[in-house]
MIMI-542639 format. One line per field, with one value per residue: residue in three letters; x negated, y, z negated of N, C-alpha, C, O in turn. Coordinates in steps of 0.001 Angstrom, whole numbers. Layout:
BEGIN
aa	ala_...
n.x	X_...
n.y	Y_...
n.z	Z_...
ca.x	X_...
ca.y	Y_...
ca.z	Z_...
c.x	X_...
c.y	Y_...
c.z	Z_...
o.x	X_...
o.y	Y_...
o.z	Z_...
***
This chain:
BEGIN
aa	unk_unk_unk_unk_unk_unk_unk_unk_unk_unk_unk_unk_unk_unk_unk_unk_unk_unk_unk_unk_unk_unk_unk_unk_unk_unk_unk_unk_unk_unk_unk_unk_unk_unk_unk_unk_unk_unk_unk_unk_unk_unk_unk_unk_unk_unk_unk_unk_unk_unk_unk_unk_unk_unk_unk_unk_unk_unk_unk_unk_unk_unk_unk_unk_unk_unk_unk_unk_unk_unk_unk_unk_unk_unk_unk_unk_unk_unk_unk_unk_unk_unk_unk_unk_unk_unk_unk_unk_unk_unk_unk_unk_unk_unk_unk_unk_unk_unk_unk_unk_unk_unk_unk_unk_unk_unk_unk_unk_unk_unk_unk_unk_unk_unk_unk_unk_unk_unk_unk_unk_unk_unk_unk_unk_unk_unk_unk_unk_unk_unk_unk_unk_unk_unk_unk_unk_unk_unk_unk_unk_unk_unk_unk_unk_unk_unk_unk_unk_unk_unk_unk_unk_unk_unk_unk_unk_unk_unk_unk_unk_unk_unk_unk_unk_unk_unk_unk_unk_unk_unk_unk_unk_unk_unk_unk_unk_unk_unk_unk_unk_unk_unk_unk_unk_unk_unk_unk_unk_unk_unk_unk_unk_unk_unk_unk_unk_unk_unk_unk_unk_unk_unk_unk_unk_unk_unk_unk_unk_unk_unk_unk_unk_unk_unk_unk_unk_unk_unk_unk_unk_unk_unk_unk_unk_unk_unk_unk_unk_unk_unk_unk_unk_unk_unk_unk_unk_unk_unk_unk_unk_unk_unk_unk_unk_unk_unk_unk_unk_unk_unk
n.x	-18776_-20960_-22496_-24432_-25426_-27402_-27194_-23821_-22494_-22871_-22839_-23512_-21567_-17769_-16218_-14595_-12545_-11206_-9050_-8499_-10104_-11237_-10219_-8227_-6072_-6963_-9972_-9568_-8880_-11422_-13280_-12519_-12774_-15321_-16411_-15621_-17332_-17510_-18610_-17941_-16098_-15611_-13138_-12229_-10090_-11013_-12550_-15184_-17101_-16924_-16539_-18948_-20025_-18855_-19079_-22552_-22303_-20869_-22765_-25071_-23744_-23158_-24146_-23633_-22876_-22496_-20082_-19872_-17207_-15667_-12848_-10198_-7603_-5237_-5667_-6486_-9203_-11208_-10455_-10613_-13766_-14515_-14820_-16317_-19308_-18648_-18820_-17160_-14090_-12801_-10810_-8242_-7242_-4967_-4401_-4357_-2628_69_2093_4548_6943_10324_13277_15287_15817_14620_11997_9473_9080_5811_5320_6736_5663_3129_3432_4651_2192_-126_1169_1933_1678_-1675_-1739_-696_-2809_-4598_-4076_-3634_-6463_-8114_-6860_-7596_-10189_-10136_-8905_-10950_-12240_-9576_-8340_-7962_-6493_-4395_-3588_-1102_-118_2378_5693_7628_9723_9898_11956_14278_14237_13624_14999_14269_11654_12494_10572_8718_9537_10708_8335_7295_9347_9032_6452_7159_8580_7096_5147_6553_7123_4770_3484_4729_3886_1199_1156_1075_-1718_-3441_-3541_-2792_-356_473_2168_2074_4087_3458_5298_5588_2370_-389_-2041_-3335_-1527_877_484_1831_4431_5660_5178_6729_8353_7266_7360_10282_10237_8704_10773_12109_11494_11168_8491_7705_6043_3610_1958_-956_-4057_-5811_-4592_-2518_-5245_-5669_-3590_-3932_-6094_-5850_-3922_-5707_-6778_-5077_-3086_-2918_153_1802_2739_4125_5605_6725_5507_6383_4961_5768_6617_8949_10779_12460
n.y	-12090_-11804_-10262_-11218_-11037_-12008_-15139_-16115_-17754_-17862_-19139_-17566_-15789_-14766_-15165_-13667_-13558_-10952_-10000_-7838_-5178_-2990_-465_1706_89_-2597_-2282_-514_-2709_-4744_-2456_-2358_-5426_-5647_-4114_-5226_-7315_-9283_-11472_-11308_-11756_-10284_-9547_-8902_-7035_-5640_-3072_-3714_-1913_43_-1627_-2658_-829_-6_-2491_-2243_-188_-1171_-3458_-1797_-211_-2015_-4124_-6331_-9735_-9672_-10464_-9732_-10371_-10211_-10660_-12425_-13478_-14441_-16613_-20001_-21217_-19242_-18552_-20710_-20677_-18955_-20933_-22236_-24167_-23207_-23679_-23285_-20835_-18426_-16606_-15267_-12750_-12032_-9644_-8496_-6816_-5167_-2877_-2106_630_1169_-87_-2388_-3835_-3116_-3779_-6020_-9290_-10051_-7774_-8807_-11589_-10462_-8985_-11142_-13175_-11980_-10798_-13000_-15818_-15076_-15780_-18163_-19655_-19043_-19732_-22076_-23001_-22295_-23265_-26337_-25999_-24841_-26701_-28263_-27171_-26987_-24505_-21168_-18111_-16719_-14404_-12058_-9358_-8138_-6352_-3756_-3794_-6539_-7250_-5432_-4504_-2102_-289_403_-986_-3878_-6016_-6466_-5856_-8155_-10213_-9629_-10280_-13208_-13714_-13369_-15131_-17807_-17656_-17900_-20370_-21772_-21277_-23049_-25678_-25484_-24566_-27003_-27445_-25208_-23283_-19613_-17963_-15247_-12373_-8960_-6308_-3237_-351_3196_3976_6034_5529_5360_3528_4894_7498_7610_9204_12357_15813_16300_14522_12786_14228_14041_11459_11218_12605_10940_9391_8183_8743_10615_10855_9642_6517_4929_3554_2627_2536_102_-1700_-1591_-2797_-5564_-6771_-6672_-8717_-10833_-11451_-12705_-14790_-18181_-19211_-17041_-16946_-17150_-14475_-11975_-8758_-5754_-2279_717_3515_3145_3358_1193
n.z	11699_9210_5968_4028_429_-2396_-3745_-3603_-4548_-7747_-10568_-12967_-13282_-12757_-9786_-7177_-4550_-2374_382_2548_1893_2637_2295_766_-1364_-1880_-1871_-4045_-5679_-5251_-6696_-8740_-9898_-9687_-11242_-13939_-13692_-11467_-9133_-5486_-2717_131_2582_5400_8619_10623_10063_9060_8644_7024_5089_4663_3948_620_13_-407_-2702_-4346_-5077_-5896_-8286_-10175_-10305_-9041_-7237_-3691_-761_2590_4909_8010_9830_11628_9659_10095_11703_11348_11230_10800_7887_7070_7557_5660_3045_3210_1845_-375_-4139_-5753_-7181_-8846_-8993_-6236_-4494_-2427_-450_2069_4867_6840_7690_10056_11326_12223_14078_13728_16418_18622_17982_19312_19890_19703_18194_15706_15311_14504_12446_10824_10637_9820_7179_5765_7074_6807_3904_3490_4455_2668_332_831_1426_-872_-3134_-3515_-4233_-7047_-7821_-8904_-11088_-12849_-13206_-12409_-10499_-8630_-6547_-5253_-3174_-3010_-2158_-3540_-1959_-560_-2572_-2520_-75_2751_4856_7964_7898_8304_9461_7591_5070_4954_5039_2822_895_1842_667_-2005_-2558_-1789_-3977_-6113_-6056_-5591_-7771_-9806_-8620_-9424_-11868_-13716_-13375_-14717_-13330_-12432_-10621_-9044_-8168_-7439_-7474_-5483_-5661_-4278_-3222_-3322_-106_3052_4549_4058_5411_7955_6515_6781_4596_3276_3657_1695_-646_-1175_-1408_-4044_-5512_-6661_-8070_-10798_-12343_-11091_-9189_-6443_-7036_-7612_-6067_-7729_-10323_-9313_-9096_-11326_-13003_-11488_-12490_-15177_-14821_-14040_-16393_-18054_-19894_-18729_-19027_-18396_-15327_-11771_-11666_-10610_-10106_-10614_-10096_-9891_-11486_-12517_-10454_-8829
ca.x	-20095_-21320_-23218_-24705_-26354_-28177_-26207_-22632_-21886_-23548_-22004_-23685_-20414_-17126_-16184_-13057_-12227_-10372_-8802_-8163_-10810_-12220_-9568_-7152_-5580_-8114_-10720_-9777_-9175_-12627_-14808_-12114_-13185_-17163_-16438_-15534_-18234_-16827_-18947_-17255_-16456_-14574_-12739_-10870_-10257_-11685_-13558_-16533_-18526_-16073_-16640_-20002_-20425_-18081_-20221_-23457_-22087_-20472_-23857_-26228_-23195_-22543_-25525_-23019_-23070_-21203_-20498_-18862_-16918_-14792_-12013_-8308_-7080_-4080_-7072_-6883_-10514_-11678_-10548_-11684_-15173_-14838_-14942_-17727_-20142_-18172_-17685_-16019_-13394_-11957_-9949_-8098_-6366_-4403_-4037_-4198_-1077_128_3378_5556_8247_10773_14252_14789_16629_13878_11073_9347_8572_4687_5415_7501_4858_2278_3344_4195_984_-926_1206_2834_709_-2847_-1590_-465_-3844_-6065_-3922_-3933_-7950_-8839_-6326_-8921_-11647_-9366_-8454_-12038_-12447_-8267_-8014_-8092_-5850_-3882_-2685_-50_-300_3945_5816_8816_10096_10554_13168_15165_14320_13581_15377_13152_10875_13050_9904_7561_10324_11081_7510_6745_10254_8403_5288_7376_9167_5672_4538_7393_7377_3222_3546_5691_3146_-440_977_151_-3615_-4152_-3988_-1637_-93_1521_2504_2153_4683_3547_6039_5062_1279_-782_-2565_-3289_-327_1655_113_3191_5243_5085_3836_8243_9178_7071_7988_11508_10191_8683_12043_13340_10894_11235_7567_7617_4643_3279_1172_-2657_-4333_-6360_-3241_-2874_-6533_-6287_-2453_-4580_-7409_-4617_-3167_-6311_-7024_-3958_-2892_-2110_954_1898_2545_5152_5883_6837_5440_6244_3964_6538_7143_10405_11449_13651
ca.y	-11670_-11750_-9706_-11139_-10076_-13119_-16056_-15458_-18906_-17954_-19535_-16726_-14876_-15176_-14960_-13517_-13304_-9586_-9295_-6540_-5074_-2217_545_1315_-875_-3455_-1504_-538_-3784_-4616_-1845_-2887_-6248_-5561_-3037_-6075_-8215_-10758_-11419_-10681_-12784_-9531_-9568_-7069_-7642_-4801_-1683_-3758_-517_619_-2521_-3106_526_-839_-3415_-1576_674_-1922_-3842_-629_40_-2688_-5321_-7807_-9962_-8923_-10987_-8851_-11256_-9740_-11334_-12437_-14263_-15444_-17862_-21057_-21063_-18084_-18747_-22368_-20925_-18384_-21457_-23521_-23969_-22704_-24918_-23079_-19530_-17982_-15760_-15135_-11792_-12037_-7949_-7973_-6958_-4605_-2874_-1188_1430_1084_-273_-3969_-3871_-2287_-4723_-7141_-10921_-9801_-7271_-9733_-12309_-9894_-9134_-12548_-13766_-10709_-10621_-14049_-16818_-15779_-15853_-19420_-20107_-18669_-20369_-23817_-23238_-22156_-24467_-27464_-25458_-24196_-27951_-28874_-26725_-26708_-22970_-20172_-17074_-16588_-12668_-11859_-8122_-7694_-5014_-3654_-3849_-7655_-7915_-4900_-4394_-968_210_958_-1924_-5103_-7301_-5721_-6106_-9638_-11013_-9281_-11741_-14707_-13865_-13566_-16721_-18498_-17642_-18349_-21921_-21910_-21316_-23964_-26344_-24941_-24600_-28151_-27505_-24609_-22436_-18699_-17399_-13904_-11221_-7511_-5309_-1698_1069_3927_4421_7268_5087_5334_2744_5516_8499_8344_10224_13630_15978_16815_13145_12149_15162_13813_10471_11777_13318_9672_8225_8616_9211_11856_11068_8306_5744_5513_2132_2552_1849_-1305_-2252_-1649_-4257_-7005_-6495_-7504_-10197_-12173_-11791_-12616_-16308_-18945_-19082_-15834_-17375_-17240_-13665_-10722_-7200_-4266_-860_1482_4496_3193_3433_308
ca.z	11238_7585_5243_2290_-333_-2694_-3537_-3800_-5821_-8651_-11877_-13922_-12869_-11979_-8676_-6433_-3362_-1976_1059_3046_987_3293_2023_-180_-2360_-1545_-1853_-5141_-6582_-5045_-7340_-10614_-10159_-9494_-12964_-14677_-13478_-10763_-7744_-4568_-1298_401_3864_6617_10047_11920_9237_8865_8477_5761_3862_4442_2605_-572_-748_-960_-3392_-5671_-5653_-6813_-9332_-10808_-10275_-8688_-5461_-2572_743_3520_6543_9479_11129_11235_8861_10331_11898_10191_11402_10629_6789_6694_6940_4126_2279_3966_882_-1900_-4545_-6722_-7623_-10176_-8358_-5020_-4066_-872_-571_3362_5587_7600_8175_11296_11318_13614_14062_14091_17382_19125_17925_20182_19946_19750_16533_14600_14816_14212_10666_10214_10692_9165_5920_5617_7360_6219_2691_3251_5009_2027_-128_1238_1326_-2231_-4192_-3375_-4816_-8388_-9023_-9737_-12586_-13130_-14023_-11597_-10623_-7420_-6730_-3983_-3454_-2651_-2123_-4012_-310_-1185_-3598_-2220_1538_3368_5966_9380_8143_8242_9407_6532_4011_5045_4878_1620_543_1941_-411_-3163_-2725_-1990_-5398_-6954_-5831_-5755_-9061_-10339_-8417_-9805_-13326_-14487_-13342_-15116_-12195_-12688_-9802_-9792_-7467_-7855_-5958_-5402_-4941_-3434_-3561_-1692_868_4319_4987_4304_6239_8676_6789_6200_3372_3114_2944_191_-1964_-1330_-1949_-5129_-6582_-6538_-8640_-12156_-12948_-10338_-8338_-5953_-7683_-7073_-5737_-9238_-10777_-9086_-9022_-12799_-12646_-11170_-13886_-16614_-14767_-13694_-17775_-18526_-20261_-17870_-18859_-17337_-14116_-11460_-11845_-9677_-11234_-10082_-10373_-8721_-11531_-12303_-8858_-8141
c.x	-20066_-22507_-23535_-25617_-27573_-27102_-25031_-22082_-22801_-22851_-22573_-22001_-19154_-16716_-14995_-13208_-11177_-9882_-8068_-8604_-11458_-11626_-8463_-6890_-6839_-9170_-10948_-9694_-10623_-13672_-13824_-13076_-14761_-16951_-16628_-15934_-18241_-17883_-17912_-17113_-15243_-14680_-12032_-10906_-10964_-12727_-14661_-17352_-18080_-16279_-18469_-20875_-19962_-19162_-21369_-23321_-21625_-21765_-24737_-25296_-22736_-23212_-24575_-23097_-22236_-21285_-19575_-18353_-16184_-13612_-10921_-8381_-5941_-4769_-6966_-8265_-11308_-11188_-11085_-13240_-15635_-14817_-15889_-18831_-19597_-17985_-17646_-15099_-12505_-10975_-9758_-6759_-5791_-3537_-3628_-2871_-970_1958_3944_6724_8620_12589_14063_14931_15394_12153_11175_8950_6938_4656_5742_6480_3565_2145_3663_2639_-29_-429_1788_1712_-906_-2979_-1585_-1966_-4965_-5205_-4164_-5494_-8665_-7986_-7045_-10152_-11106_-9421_-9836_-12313_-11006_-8033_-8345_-6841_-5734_-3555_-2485_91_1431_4065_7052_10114_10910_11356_14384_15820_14167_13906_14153_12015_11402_12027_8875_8297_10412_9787_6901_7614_9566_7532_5855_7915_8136_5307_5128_7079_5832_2778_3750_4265_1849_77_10_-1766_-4064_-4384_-2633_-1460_1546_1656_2496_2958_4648_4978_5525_3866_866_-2145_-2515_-1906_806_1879_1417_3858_4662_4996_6104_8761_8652_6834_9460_11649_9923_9400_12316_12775_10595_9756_7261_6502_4715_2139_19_-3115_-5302_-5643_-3282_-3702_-6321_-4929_-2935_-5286_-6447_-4342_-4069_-7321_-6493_-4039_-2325_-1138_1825_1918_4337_6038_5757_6658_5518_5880_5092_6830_8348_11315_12565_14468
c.y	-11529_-10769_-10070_-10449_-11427_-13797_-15934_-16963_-19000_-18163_-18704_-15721_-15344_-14723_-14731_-13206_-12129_-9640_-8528_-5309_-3350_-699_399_892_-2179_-3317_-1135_-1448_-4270_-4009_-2526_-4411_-6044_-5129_-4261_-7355_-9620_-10183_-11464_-11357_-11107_-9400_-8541_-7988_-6850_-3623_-2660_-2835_-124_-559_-2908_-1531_187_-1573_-3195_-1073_-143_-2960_-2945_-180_-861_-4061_-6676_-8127_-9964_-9712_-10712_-10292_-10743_-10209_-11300_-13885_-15005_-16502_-18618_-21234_-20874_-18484_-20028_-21688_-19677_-18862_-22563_-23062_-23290_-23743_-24572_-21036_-19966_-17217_-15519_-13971_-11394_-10486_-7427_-8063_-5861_-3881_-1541_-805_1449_-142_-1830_-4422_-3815_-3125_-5947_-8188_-10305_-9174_-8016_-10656_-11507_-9611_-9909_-13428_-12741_-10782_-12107_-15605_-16673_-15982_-17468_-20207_-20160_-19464_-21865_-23829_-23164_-23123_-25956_-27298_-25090_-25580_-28838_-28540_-26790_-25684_-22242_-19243_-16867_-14979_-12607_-10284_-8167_-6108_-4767_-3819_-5163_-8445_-6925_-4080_-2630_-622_863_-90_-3068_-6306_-7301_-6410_-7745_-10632_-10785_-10505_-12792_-14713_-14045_-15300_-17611_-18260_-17614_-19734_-22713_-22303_-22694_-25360_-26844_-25164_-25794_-28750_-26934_-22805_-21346_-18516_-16859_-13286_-9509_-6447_-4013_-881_1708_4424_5044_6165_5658_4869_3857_7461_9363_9257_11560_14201_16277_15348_12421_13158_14518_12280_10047_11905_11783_8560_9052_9294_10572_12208_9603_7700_5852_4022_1808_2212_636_-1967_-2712_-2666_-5385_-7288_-7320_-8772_-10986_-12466_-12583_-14262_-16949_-19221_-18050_-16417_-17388_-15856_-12366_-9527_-6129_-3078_-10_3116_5025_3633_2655_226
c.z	9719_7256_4313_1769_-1296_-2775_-4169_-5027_-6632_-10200_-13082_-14042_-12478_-10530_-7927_-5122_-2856_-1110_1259_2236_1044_2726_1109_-1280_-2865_-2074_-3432_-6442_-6434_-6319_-8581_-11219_-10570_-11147_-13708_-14962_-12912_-9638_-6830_-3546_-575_1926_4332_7487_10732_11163_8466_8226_7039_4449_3859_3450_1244_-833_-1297_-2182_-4908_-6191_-6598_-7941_-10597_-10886_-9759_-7454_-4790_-1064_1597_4453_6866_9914_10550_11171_9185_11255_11158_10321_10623_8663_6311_6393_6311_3185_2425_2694_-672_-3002_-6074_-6949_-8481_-10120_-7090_-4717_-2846_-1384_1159_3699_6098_7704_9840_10871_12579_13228_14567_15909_18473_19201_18768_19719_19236_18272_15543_14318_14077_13030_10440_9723_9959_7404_5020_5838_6854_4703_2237_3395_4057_833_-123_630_40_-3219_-4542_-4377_-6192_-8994_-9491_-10833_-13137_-13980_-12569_-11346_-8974_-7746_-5710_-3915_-2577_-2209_-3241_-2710_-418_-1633_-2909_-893_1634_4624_7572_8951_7609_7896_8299_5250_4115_4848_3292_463_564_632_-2206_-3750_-2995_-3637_-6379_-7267_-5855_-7264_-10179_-9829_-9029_-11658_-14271_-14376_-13679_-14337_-12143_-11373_-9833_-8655_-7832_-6698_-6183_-4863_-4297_-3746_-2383_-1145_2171_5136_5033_4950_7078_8207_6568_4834_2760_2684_1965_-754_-2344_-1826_-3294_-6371_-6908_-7802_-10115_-13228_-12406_-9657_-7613_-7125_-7318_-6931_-7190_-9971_-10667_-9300_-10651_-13811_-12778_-12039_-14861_-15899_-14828_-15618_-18692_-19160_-19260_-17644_-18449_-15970_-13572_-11107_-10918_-10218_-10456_-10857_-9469_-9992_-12106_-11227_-9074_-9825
o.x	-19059_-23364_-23092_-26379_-28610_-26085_-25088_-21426_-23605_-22396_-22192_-21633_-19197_-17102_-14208_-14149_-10028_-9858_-7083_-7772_-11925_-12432_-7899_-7494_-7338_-9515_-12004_-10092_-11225_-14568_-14419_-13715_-15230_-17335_-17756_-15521_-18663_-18044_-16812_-18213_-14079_-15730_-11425_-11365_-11666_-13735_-14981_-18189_-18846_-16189_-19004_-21835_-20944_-20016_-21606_-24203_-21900_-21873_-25058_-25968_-22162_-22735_-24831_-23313_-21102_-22270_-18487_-19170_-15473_-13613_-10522_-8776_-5666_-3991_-7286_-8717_-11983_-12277_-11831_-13879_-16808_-14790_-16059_-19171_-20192_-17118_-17926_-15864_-11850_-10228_-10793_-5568_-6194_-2622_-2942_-2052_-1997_2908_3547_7500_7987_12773_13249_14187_15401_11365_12143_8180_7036_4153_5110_6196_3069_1105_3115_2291_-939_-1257_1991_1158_-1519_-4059_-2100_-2287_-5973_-6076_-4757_-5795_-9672_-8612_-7009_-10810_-12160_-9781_-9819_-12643_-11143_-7648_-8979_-5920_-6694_-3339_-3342_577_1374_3280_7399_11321_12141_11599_15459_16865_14552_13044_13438_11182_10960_12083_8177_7792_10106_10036_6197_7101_9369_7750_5313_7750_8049_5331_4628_6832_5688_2072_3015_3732_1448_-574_-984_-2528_-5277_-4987_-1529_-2425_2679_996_3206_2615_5492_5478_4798_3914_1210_-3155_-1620_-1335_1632_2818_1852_4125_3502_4785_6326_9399_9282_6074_9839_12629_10432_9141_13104_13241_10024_9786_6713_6019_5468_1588_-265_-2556_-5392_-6083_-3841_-3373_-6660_-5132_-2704_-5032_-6500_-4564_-3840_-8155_-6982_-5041_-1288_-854_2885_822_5354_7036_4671_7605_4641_6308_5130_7322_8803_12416_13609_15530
o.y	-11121_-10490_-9447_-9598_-11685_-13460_-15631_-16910_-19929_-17203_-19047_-15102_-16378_-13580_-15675_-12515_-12546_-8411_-8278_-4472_-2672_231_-633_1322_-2447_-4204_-1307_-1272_-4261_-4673_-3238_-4584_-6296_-5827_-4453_-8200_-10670_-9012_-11680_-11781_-11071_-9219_-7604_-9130_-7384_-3326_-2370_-3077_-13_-368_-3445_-1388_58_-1376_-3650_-1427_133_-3277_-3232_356_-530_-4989_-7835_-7311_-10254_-9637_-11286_-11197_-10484_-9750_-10681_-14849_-16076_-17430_-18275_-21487_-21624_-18786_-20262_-21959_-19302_-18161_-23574_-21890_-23027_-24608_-25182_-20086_-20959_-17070_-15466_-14284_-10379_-10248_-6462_-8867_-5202_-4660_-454_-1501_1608_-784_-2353_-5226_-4777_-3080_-6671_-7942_-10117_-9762_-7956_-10734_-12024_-9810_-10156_-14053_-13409_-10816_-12138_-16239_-17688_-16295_-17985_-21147_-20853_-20023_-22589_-24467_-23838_-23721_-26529_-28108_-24963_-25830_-29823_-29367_-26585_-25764_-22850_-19593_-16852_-14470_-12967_-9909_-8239_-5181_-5793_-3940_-5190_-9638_-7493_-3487_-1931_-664_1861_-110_-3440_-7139_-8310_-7296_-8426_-11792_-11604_-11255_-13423_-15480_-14553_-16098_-18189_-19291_-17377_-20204_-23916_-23194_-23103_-25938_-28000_-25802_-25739_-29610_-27111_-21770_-21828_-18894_-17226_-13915_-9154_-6003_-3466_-948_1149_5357_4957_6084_6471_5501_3801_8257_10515_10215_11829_13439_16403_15070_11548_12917_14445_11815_9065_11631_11771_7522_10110_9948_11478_13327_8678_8431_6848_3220_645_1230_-88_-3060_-3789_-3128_-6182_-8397_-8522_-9846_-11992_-13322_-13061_-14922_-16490_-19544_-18536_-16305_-17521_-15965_-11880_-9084_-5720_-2825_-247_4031_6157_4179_3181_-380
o.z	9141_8095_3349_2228_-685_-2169_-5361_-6067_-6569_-10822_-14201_-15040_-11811_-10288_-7984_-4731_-3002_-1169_565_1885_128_2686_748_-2263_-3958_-2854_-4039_-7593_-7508_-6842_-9390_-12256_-11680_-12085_-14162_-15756_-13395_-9293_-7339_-3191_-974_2544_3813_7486_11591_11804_7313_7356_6081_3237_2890_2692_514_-1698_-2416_-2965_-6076_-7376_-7752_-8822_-11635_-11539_-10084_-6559_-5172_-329_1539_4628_5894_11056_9564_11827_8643_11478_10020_9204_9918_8177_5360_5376_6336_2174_1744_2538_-1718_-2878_-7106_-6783_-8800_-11087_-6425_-4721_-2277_-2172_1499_3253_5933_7782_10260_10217_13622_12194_15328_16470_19241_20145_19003_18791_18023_17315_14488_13123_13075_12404_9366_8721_9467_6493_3806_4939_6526_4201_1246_2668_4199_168_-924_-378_-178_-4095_-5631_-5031_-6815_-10144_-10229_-11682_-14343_-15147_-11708_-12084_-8204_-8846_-4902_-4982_-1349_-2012_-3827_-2919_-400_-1445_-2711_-624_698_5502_7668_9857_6522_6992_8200_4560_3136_4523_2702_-367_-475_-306_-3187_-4673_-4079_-4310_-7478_-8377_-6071_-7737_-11077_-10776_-9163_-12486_-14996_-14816_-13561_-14620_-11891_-10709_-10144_-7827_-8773_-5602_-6892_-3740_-3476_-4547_-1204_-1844_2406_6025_5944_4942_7098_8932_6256_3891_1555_1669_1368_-1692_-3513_-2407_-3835_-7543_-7854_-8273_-10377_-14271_-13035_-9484_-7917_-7949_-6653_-7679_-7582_-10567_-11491_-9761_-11142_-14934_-13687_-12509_-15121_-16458_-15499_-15913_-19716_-18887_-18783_-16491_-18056_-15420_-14253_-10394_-10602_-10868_-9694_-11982_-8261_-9333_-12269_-11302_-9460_-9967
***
C-alpha cells in the first residue's frame, strides 16, 4: 500500500530514498534529510501507521514530498515497484535490518535466513534497482547503514554481525564499480545508539556498556542522521568508505 503526497519526481528537489524509515535511526535520517530539502520515497515493512505519521509531519515541516510504501524488501518484487516511474535519485539509504540475540548453536535455518534476507539481500535488491536510475545523470549517493558489529563481530549475534560484514564488503567492492560514474558509495557503522533495537538489554547493561565507551554515553540516531547529512554532501571522491559513529568505542 502507498501513500502519496503530490509528485514525488519532482526535479525542483533532490530526492532519496530511506529505508526502514518508520523509527529510529531511519526515522531520523528521514526528518535530517526533509531539513535539508530532499523529497522522500520512505519504506518499512510492517509500522505503516508510524511512518505514515513521519511523513505528515515532515511534509507540514518542511514543505517537502513524502511517499510512504509497506512491505518486504527482501521481495525482489516488492522493490522493483518502488521504482516503477522513477526516472531519476540522488540518494539511496539502505538503513533497514533487523537483529537476534541468541547463541549461534541454537539458531534455526528460518532465523539465519531471516537476517540474511532482511539485512543483506534487500540491500543487494535496492541496490541492483537504483544503480540504473544514478547512471543517467552519473552522480548519485549510495548509504549502507553498518554496524561496528561488522568489522569486529559481537558475541550472541553471530548472524547480525556477519551480515553487517557482507554490507561492508558490498560497498567496498560497489564502490570500486560506481566510482567511474560519478556515483559515492559509503557505509556508516553505528556503535551503540539508544534505539529500540536495543531495548533488550537492561537499564544495568548499558550503564556497563556506557563505562566502555570513551565518550561515556550511547550515541543518538540524530547523530547518525546528522553522519549521513555530511556524507551524501560529501565529494565523490569520498567513496568506498566504512565510518564509524561509535564514541570511540572500537
Amino acid at each position: 500500500m502507498a501513500v502519496m503526497n503530490t509528485k514525488i519526481d519532482n526535479h525542483n528537489r533532490p530526492l532519496a530514498i530511506v529505508t526502514g524509515a518508520s523509527r529510529g535511526i531511519g526515522a531520523a535520517i528521514a526528518a535530517q534529510l526533509a531539513q535539508d530539502g530532499f523529497d522522500l520515497l520512505l519504506c518499512c515493512r510492517r509500522n505503516q501507521e508510524l511512518l505514515e505519521d513521519l511523513a505528515a509531519s515532515l511534509r507540514s515541516d518542511h514543505g517537502v514530498n513524502v511517499t510512504v510504501k509497506a512491505g518486504d524488501l527482501s521481495d525482489p518484487g516488492f522493490v522493483a515497484s518502488l521504482f516503477e516511474g522513477l526516472s531519476r535519485l540522488d540518494v539511496l539509504v539502505n538503513n533497514a535490518g533487523i537483529s537476534t540475540i541468541g547463541l549461534l548453536q541454537d539458531m534455526t535455518d528460518a532465523q539465519w535466513m531471516e537476517q540474511m534476507n532482511a539485512n543483506v539481500n534487500s540491500v543487494f535488491y535496492l541496490c541492483r534497482a537504483a544503480i540504473p536510475v544514478m547512471l543517467k545523470e552519473h552522480r548519485g549517493r549510495i548509504l549502507n547503514i553498518s554496524s561496528v558489529w561488522g568489522s569486529v563481530g559481537a558475541s550472541m549475534e553471530c548472524a547480525y554481525s556477519a551480515s553487517k560484514g557482507s554490507i561492508d564488503a558490498l560497498t567496498r567492492s560497489l564502490a570500486k564499480e560506481l566510482a567511474p560514474s560519478g556515483i559515492a558509495v559509503n557505509a556508516v557503522a553505528p556503535g551503540f545508539i539508544d534505539t529500540e533495537m536495543n531495548n533488550h538489554l537492561s537499564d544495568e547493561e548499558k550503564e556497563m556498556l556506557c563505562e566502555e565507551i570513551p565518550a561515556g554515553r550511547a550515541g543518538t540516531p540524530a547523530e547518525v542522521a546528522s553522519l549521513v547529512s555530511l556524507l551524501v554532501k560529501a565529494p565523490a571522491y569520498l567513496t568506498g568508505q566504512i565510518i564509524r559513529i561509535d564514541g570511540g568505542w572500537i
